[in-house]
C-alpha positions in Angstrom: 24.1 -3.7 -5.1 24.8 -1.0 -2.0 24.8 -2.3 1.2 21.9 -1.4 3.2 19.8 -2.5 6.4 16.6 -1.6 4.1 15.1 -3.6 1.5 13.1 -0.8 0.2 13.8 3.4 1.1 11.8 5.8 -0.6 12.9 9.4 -0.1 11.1 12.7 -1.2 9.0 10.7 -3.9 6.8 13.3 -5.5 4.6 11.3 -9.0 2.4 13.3 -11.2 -0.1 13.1 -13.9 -0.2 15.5 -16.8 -3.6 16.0 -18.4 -5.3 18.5 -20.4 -6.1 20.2 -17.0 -3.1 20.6 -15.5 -0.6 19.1 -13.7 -2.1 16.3 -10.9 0.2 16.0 -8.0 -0.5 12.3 -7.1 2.1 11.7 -4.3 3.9 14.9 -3.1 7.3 14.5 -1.0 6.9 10.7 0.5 9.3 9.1 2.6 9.7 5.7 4.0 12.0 2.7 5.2 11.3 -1.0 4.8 13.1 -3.4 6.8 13.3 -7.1 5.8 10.3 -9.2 6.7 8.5 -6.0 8.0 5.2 -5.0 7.5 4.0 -1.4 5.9 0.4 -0.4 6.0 -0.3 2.8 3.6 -4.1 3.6 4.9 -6.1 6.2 3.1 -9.4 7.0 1.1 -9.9 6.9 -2.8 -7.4 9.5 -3.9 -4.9 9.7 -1.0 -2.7 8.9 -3.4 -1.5 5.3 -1.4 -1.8 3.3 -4.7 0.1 5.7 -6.8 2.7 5.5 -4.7 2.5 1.2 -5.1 2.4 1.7 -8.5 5.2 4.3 -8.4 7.5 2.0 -6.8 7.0 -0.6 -9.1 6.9 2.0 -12.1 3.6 0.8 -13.7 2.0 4.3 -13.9 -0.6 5.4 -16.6 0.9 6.9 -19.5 0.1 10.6 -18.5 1.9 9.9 -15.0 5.6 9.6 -14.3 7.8 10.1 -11.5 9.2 14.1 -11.5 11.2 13.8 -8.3 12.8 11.9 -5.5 14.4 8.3 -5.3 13.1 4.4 -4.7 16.1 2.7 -3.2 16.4 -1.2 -3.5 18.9 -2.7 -1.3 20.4 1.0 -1.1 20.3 1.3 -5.4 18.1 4.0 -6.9 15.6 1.9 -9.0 14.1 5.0 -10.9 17.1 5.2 -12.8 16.9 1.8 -14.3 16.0 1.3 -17.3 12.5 -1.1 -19.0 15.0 -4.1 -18.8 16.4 -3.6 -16.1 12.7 -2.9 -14.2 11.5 -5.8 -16.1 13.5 -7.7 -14.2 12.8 -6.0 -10.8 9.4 -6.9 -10.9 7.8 -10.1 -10.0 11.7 -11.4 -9.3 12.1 -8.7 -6.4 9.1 -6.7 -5.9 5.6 -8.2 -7.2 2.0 -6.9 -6.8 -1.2 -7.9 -5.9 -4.2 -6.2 -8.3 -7.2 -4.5 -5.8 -9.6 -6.8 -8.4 -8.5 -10.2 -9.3 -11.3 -10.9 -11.8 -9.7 -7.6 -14.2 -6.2 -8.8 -12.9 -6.4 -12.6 -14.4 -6.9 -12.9 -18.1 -10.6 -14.8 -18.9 -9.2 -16.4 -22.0 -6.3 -18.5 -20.7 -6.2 -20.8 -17.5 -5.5 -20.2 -14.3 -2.6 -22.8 -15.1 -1.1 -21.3 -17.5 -1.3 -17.6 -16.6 1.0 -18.8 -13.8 3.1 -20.6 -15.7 3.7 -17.6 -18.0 4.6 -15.5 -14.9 7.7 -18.7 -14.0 8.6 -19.2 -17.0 9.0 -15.3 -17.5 11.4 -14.8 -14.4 12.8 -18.1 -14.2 15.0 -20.3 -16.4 12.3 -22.7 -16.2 10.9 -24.7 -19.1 6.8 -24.9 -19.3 7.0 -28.5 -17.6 9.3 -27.5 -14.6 6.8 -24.5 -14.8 3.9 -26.1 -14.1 5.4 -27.9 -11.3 6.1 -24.8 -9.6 2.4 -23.3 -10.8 0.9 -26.9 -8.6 3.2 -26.3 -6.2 2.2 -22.6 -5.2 -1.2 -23.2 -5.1 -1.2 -25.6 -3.0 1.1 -23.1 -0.9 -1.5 -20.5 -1.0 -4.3 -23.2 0.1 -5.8 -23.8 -3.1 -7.5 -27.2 -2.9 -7.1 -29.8 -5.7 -4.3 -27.7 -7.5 -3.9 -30.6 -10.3 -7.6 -29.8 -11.1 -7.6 -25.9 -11.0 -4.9 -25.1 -13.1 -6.7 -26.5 -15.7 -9.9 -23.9 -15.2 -10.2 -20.3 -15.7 -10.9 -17.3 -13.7 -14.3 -17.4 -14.0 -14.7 -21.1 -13.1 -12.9 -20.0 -8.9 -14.8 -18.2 -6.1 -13.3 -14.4 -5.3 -11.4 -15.6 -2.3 -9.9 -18.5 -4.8 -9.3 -16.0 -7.3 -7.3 -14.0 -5.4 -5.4 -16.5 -4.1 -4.2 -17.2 -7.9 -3.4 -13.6 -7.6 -1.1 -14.2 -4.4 0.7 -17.5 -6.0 1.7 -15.1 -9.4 3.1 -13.0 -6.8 4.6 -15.4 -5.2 6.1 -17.1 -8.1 10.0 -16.1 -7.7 10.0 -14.9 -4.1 10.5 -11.3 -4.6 11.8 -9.6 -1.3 8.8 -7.2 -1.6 5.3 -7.7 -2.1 3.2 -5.1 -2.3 -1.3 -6.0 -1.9 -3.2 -3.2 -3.6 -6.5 -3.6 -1.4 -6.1 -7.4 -1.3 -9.4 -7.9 0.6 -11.9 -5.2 -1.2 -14.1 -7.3 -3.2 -14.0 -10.5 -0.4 -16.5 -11.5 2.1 -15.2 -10.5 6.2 -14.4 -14.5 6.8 -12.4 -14.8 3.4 -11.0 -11.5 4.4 -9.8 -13.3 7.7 -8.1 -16.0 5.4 -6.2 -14.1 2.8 -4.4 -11.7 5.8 -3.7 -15.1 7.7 -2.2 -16.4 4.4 -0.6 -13.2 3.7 1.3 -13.4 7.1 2.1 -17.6 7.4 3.9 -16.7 3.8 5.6 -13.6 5.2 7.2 -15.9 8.2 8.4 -18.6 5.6 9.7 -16.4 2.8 11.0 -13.7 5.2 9.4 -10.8 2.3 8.7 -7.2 3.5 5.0 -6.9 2.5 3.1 -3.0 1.7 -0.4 -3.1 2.0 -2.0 -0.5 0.7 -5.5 0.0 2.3 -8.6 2.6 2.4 -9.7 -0.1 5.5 -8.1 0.3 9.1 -9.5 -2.7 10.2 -8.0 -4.7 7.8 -4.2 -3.8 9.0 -5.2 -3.8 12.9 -2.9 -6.6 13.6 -0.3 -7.1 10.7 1.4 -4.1 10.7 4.5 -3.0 12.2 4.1 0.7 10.7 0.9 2.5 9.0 1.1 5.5 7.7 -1.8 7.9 7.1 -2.0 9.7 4.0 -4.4 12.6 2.4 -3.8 14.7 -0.5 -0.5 12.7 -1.5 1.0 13.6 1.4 1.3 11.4 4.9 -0.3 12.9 7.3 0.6 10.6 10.2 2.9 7.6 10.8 3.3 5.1 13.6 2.7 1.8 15.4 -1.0 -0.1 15.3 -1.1 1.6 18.9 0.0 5.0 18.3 -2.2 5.2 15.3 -5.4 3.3 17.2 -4.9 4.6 20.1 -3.4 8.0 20.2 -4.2 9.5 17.0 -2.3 12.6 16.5 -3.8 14.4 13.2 -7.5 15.4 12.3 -8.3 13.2 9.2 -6.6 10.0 11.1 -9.1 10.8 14.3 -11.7 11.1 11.7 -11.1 7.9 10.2 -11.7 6.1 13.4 -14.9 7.9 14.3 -16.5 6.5 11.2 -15.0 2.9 11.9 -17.7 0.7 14.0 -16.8 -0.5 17.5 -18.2 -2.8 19.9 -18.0 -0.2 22.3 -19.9 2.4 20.5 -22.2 -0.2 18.4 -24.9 1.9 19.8 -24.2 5.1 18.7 -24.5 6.9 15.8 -20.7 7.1 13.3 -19.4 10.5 12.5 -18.5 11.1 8.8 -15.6 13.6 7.5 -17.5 16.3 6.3 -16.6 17.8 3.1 -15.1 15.9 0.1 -11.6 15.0 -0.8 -9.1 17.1 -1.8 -9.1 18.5 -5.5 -5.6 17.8 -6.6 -5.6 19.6 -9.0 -6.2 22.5 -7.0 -4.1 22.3 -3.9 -4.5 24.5 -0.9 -1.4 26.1 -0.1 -1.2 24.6 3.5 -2.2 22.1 5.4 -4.5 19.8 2.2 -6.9 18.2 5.2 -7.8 22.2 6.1 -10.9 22.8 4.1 -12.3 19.8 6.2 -11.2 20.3 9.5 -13.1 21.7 12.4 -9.6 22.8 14.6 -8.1 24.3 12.0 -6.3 27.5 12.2 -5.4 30.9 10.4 -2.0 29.3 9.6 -2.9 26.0 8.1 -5.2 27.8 5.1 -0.9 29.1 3.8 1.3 27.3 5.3 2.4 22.9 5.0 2.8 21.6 8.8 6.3 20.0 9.2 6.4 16.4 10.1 7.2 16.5 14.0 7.8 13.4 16.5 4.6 12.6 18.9 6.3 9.7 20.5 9.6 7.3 20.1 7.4 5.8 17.3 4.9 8.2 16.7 5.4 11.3 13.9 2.5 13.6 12.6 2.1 16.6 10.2 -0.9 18.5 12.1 0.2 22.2 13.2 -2.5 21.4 16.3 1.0 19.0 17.4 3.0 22.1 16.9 0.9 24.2 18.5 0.8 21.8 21.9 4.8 21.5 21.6 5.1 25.0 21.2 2.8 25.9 24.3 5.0 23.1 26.5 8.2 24.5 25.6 7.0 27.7 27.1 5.8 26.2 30.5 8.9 24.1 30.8 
């Protein structure tokens, strides 16, 4: 294994599906770095293309999707070239995920008990008694209640906010260095919401894991992040601290993401929407892909991509409204 600072890098990622449309280019040119027991939040709405790239990472991709270009690093090693073993063995042992919907995530048919077991014994030399040790053991990590009683039941038979913490106890199971939560929180009630990030973060201090969480919510990663990045159209639009991103947005769709969020400063006035609808990815502008729904945009960003520039010591954006400002400074100075 290559040395590296990073426990996860991915460099130029680009993932697309083939249909019998055409081409669909899912993630287009990502980059990022994961440090040890960091946090990454990947905010976006439905078909940014922030799960594609989870699910790129861990190379569980639909059947018409595969990666075309770029690198995912492990420890500094290029993961795309493994092969189904070798991945096999990456996930859940080094990288594990949890599902957006635990209810379609947990089989009906089999306990909760021994779904989790399955997972141990799967990554683990374990046998299925030592296994379900380990199962009792990581519920009552993740707060189950009465664990020697709910192994025994089945999805159906525990609340949502239960279910998914079976969800995060399967993840859990070998204590990958990475886990990545696929709208963890989507289907759960705001106070059950409260408990699964609390969860999520109490595990991060004691297992030291880098966690992604992939999000269409802002809210939601508020205060466990140490990055979030923005994305539309596969591509990230904006990156930074909470506080550059909540504070001193720097591209269009990322301020108009925040003017549809409710405050309890502005609880009395009416939200703004993002006008227009999402990008077609299957037919890509050939500039900026947040243009056909901007109100500032500009002759240039109907033909031409912005380049990612630095706002701040933490703060990068691809809007060319940044370029523009930079541009016009320079010339003052």
């Amino acid at each position: 294994m290559a040395d590296s600072k990073y426990v996860l890098e991915v460099n130029d990622l680009h993932t697309s599906f083939f249909t019998d449309s055409g081409e669909v280019k899912a993630v287009n040119g990502i980059n990022f770095k994961l440090e040890p027991g960091k946090t990454l939040g990947i905010v976006g709405e439905s078909g940014s293309g922030k799960s594609v790239t989870a699910y790129s990472i861990m190379q569980i991709l639909a059947q018409a999707g595969r990666i075309t270009s770029g690198e995912v690093l492990y420890k500094g090693e290029d993961i795309t070239k493994y092969s189904e073993k070798e991945m096999q063995k990456f996930r859940g042992s080094k990288c594990s995920i949890i599902f957006q919907d635990p209810m379609t995530s947990l089989n009906p048919v089999f306990t909760v008990g021994y779904q989790l077991e399955e997972a141990i014994m799967l990554h683990t030399n374990k046998n299925r008694a030592q296994a379900r040790e380990r199962a009792i053991e990581l519920l009552k990590l993740v707060g189950v209640n009465d664990p020697e009683k709910r192994i025994h039941q089945y999805p159906h038979e525990h609340s949502g906010g239960m279910r998914q913490r079976d969800m995060i106890a399967m993840a859990l199971a070998c204590e990958p260095d990475i886990l990545i939560a696929d709208e963890p929180t989507t289907a759960l009630d705001v106070t059950i919401q409260a408990q699964i990030l609390e969860l999520m973060q109490k595990l991060q201090k004691e297992l030291g894991m880098a966690i992604i969480m992939v999000t269409h919510d802002l809210g939601v990663i508020a205060s466990m992040c140490d990055e979030i990045m923005v994305m539309y159209g596969g591509r990230v639009c904006e990156r930074g601290t909470a506080d550059d991103i909540f504070y001193a947005p720097a591209h269009e769709y990322t301020k108009g993401l925040l003017r549809s969020i409710p405050r309890k400063e502005n609880m009395n006035k009416k939200l703004v929407p993002i006008g227009g609808t999402p990008i077609n990815l299957l037919n890509m502008p050939a500039g900026c892909a947040f243009c056909p729904r901007c109100d500032e945009a500009m002759k240039i960003c109907l033909t031409e991509a912005p380049e990612e520039i630095r706002v701040g010591d933490t703060h990068l954006a691809s809007c060319w409204m940044n370029i523009k400002e930079a541009f016009e400074n320079s010339k003052e100075a």
